[in-house]
C-alpha positions, -999 to 999 in steps of 0.1 A, spaced: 263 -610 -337 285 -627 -360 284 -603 -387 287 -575 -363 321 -588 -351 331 -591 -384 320 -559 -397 339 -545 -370 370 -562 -374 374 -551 -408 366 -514 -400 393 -513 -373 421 -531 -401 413 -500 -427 416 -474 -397 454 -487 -392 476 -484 -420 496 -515 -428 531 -519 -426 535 -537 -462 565 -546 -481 573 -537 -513 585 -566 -532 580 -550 -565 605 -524 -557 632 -549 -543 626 -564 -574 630 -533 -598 663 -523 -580 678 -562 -585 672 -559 -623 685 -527 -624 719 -536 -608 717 -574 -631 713 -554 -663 745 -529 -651 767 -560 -647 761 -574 -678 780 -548 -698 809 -557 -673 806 -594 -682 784 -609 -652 754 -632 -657 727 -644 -633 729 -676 -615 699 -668 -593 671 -641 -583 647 -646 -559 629 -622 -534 612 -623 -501 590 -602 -472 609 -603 -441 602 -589 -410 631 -576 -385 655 -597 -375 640 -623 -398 664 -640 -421 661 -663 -453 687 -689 -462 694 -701 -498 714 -733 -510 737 -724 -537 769 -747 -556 797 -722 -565 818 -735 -590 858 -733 -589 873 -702 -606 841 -683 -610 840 -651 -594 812 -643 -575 792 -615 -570 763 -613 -548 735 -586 -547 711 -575 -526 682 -550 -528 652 -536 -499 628 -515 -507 625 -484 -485 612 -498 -456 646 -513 -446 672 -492 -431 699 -527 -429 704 -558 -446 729 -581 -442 741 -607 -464 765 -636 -452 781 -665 -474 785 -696 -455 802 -732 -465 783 -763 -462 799 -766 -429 780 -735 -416 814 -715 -413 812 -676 -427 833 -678 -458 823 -640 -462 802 -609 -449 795 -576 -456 803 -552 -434 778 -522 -449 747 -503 -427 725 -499 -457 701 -518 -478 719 -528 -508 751 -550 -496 773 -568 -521 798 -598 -514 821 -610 -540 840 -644 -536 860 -665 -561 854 -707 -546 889 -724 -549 866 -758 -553 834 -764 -566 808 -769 -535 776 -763 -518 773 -728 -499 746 -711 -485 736 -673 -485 713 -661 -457 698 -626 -458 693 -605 -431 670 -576 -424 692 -565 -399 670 -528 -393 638 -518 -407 620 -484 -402 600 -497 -369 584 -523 -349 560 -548 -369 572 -535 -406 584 -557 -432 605 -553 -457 605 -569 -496 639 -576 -503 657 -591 -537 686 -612 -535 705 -624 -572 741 -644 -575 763 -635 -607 789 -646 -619 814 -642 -643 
């Protein structure tokens, strides 16, 4: 009996094609835009990526040091139709936003002081209900 449930549950998870996120391809877009800024003088202070579903959001602790300009990326693969990326100080306040629709936002900021900040990433809109999106996040600087 056992077996038969079994059986059965995996036959009815190949019938329904998954909703899977594309890491790789969040991943390949982030290089892509890390390797264009370097001929324009910017250098990586962090990559990362994660799956996120709608509405989901990751957060990621980051010091900004005074007088560095900041630039920070953003890449979904084509499952996502929105991300959002938001700079907050270690308060919690929104330092900066973007204020795109699409699934590559950038925020640039310049800290005044050297302090703690956190980015959280949004997948604001993805193509429909239980798909998740891989999405890349990287802070340069120059």
């Amino acid at each position: 009996m056992l077996r038969t449930i079994s059986a059965l549950a995996l036959a009815s998870s190949l019938l329904v094609p998954a909703a899977m996120a594309d890491e790789a391809e969040a991943e390949t877009c982030l290089k892509a835009k890390i390797w264009d800024g370097y001929s324009d003088g910017w250098a990586v202070r962090t990559a990362t990526s994660a799956t996120l579903d709608q509405g989901a959001y990751r957060i990621y602790l980051v010091t900004l040091y005074a007088g560095n300009e900041y630039k920070i990326l953003a890449c979904a693969d084509g499952k996502a139709k929105n991300v959002d990326l938001v700079l907050h100080d270690a308060d919690g306040n929104v330092v900066v936003q973007d204020d795109s629709s699409d699934r590559q936002p950038v925020l640039t900021y310049t800290p005044t002081t050297t302090d703690t900040y956190f980015v959280a990433v949004h997948a604001t809109e993805l193509e429909g209900e239980g798909t998740q999106a891989g999405i890349g996040m990287a802070v340069t600087y120059r």
